[in-house]
C-alpha positions, 0 to 999 in steps of 0.5 A: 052610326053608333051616337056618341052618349052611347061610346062614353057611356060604354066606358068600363073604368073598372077595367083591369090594368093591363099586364104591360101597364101593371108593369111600367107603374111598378118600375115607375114607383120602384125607380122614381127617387133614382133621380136626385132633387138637384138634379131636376129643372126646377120648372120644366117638365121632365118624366119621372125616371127614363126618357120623354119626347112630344108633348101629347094630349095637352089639354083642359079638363074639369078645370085642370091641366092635363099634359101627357107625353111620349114616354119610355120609362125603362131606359135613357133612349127612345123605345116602345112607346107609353103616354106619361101624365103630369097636371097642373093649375098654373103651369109652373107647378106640375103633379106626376100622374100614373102612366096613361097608356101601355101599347098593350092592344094588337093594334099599338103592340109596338108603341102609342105615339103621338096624339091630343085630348079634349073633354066630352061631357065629363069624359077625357077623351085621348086619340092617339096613334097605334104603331105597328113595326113588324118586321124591323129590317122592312119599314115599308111594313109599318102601320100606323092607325088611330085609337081613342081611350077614356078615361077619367082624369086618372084612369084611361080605358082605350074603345074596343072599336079601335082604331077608329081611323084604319089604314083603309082610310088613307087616301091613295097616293100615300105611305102607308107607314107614316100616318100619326099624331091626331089632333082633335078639335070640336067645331060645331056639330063635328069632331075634326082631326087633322093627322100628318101623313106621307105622300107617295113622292116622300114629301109631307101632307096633312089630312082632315077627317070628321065625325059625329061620334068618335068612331065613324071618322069621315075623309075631308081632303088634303089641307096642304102639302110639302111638295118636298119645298118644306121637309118631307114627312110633316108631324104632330100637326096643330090647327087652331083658330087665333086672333081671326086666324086659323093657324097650323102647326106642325114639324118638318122632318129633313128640313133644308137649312137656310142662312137665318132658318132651319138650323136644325134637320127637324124643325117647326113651321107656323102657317097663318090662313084659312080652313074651308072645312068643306072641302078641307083646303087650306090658304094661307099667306105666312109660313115661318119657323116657330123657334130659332133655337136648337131645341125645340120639337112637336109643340101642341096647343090648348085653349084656357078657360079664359080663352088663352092659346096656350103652346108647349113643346118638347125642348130637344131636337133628334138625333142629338145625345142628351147629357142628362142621361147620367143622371137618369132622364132624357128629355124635357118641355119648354115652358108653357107660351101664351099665343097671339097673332100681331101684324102677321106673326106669331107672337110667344110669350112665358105664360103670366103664371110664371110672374108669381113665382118671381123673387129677389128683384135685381134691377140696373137703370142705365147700366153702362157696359164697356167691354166686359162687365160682371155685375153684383147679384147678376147670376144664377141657373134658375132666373128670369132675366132681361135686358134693353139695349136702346138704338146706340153705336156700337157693334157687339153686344154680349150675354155670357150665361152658364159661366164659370173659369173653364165654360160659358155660353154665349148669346151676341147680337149684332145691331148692323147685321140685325143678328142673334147668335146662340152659342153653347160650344164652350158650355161643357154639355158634351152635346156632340152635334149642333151647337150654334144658331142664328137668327135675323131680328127685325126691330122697328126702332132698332131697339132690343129686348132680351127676356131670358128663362134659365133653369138650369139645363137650358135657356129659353130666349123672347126677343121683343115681347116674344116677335121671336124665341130661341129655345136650347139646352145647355146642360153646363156644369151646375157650379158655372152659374156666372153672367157677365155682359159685354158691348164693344162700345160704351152703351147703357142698358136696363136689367132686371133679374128674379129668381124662379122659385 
């Protein structure tokens, strides 16, 4: 067994850049100002020129974060996978790295998917899966193995031992073609991965793996299955310890809508339980979905230095068009959510970072709202805003967001039913599918508090101290920058607004 000293010192950082990574840097810096200022969010992630999705490798090292991505840089519209890069300090602010990775290698020729990073020693180590499609009218001819690059932060040189998990090491009863999105984790003396895979009756599994030394990976077993009772094939699987829990993450493909759940065909899943790393079994007592919203895929964790559980995800969902391709990109992240588990429910909210950037204070105490009312300074497309609406009589109320004379979207509650409604279909963003969700909200006191984070093509909404989240893009006009409030019934309510600078 080859000792882990021995594979990171082995590491060439004078390794010339390939011919496909020479190529996507060049286009990169030929191409990058394409994309006018205003035309960007203001603080949400979106890659340099051309088109994004899962969040990958989010991690801490040398005491920076690091996010990468799945990244196509040469059009608006998914294509041969590379790993884009952007740091940052505080989660707000984010540095554009050079593009990580190339499928450059014969093992990732066709794409390097989805995957995580952690440090060792003073290494940055990258495990990802290599794509293989050689034959595009077969997909049963996919394959899909795992690889691991290090690097130093800038540059990342990818093992000559890779893949270090081959197709020979899926257990039986398994699709082949669908084996991806490791996530790494040190516990112990053992490096542990879990990956998303396929089993043979078309519904999702997550498997365990170990080793020692990054290279040698060793079978665990099974931690669950979908038993097509959730989705079929499970993606980008997280599994993390948190407030004595382990918790899994991971996002259901073909996902059955349900009354107040799963609107969207992809959607998310958190499980709160318990891991027997022996034998890998996984129990776990809760199951629900991470986000209510209509964007939000692939979310990935990381632990701060102060011992924070930090989640990001990929503020879309697929098979849906993304307006924003005029102006150059497609695609973009949530913002970055402190993680908790309260009374068996995990609890998400804007990392506290964000307070620092607040400005211009807006705030009404006991506000009355009776039909519908437009208040003075309340506006804008790049605000944290919230409101408190006390247990009162009435039956509607209303956020109207993205407002101008010809569009609106539309946020309503209804206290009765217990209902957040989220309704971008008049917002003018020429999404041609979903375009309204629902949730049911429970409140102890019957009570409710709305914390809204806009920038300017999206909405980001934490319902009680974050109980529940819904995440969507809006991609409205940018001159329709107007809120109005509205209620059914005469109720007086707190708000207060900042702007994100």
């Amino acid at each position: 067994m080859k000792q882990l000293d021995s594979v990171i010192e082995g590491i060439q950082d004078s390794k010339v850049k390939s011919k496909q990574l020479k190529e996507a840097l060049q286009f990169i810096e030929n191409n990058r100002d394409a994309i006018k200022k205003e035309n960007k969010p203001r603080y949400h992630v979106i890659g340099d020129i051309g088109w994004i999705n899962d969040p990958n490798g989010f991690s801490c090292y040398k005491g920076e974060y690091h996010l990468f991505y799945q990244y196509y840089p040469y059009d608006i519209k998914w294509g041969p996978m590379h790993w884009g890069h952007v740091t940052t300090k505080n989660f707000i602010k984010w540095t554009p790295q050079p593009v990580a990775l190339a499928p450059d290698e014969s093992y990732d020729e066709n794409g390097c998917f989805s995957g995580s990073a952690i440090q060792v020693g003073d290494k940055h180590v990258l495990m990802y899966t290599g794509h293989l499609d050689p034959d595009k009218e077969n997909p049963s001819s996919i394959r899909q193995t795992q690889c691991i690059a290090i690097g130093d932060g800038e540059k990342y040189v990818k093992l000559k031992e890779n893949p270090v998990i081959k197709t020979e090491q899926i257990i039986s009863k398994s699709n082949l073609s669908d084996f991806r999105d490791p996530k790494i984790w040190k516990k112990d003396d053992y490096f542990y991965v879990v990956i998303g895979n396929r089993h043979e009756d078309g519904s999702g599994q997550i498997l365990l793996y170990k080793s020692e030394n990054l290279i040698d990976w060793i079978y665990v077993g099974v931690m669950c299955r979908s038993e097509n009772k959730l989705g079929r094939m499970w993606e980008c699987p997280d599994l993390f310890e948190l407030d004595g829990h382990d918790v899994l993450l991971t996002s259901p493909q073909e996902m059955k809508p349900e009354v107040y759940r799963f609107h969207n065909v992809f959607g998310t899943i958190y499980m709160i339980g318990k891991v027997n790393y022996e034998t890998a079994e996984y129990t776990y007592n809760i199951c629900d979905e991470i986000d209510g919203g209509l964007d939000f895929y692939a979310p990935q964790t990381l632990i701060t230095p102060d011992n924070r559980r930090i989640m990001i995800a990929w503020m879309q969902s697929w098979e849906r068009n993304i307006p924003s391709d005029k102006f150059g990109f497609a695609g973009m992240m949530t913002i970055p959510r402190e993680l908790t588990v309260k009374n068996n429910k995990l609890i998400q909210n804007p990392v506290r970072e964000i307070e620092n950037y607040r400005s211009n204070k807006i705030g009404y105490k006991s506000m009355e709202i009776d039909g519908e009312v437009r208040l003075d300074n309340i506006e804008g497309s790049c605000i944290d805003l919230i409101i408190e609406i006390p247990k009162v009589n009435y039956t509607t109320f209303e956020i109207k967001l993205f407002k101008n004379e010809d569009f609106e979207t539309v946020l309503s509650y209804s206290p009765k039913e217990k209902v957040l409604t989220f309704d971008r279909s008049n917002s003018g963003s020429g999404i041609n599918t979903l375009n309204k969700t629902t949730i049911k909200v429970e409140s102890e006191n019957d009570e409710i508090k709305l914390r809204l984070l806009i920038d300017l093509y999206s909405v980001e909404v934490f319902v009680n101290d974050g109980e529940y989240t819904m995440s969507s893009t809006v991609y409205a006009p940018q001159n329709a920058q107007g809120i109005s409030f509205y209620s059914d019934k005469q109720i007086c309510v707190n708000i207060e607004k900042w702007d994100i600078e």
